[in-house]
N, C-alpha and C positions, 0 to 999 in steps of 0.2 A: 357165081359166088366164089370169090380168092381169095377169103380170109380164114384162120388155123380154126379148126373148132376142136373141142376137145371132147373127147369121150373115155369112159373106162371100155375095157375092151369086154368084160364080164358080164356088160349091161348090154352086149349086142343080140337082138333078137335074130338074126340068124349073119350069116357071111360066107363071102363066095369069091371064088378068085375072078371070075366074070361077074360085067358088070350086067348083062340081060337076064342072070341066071339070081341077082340077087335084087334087082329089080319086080322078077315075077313074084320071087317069095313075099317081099314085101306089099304085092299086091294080094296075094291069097292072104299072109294075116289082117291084111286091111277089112277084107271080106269075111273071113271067118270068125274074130274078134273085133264087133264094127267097136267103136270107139272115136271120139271126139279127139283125142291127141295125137299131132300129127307126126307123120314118120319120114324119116331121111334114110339115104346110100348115102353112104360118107366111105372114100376112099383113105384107109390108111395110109400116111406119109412114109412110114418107113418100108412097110411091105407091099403096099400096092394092094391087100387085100379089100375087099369091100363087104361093110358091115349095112345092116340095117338096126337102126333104133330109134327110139322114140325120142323127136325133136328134145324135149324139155330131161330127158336126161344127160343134154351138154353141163362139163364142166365148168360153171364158172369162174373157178379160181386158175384158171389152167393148168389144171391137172390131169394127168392121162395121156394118151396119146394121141397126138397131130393128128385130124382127117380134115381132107375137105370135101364139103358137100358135093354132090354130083346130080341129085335128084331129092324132090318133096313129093310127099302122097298124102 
């Protein structure tokens, strides 16, 4: 996936400067809070850092800050 996705960065349920390291967490909240909405790593465009959140709290209006997907759970 190479297109801008937008996020607020306040809606990220966790984030991590590695990306295996923010991959696991979003595996343990998958497991620990199960739930039907699905969850992204999305790489910050400007910092490089990697968030986790939940798919459906992308910006529609593009607002927030660049990331691009990197993984779905």
């Amino acid at each position: 996936m190479n297109e801008a996705v937008f996020f607020n960065p306040g809606d990220a349920i966790a984030s991590s400067q590695d990306f295996k390291e923010a991959r696991r967490s979003a595996q343990i909240i998958k497991a620990e809070r199960p739930t039907g909405r699905q969850i992204v790593i999305a790489e910050n465009d400007k910092n490089g850092v990697y968030a986790v959140y939940y798919a459906d709290s992308a910006n529609k209006d593009q607002s927030g800050i660049a990331h691009h997907i990197k993984d779905q759970i």
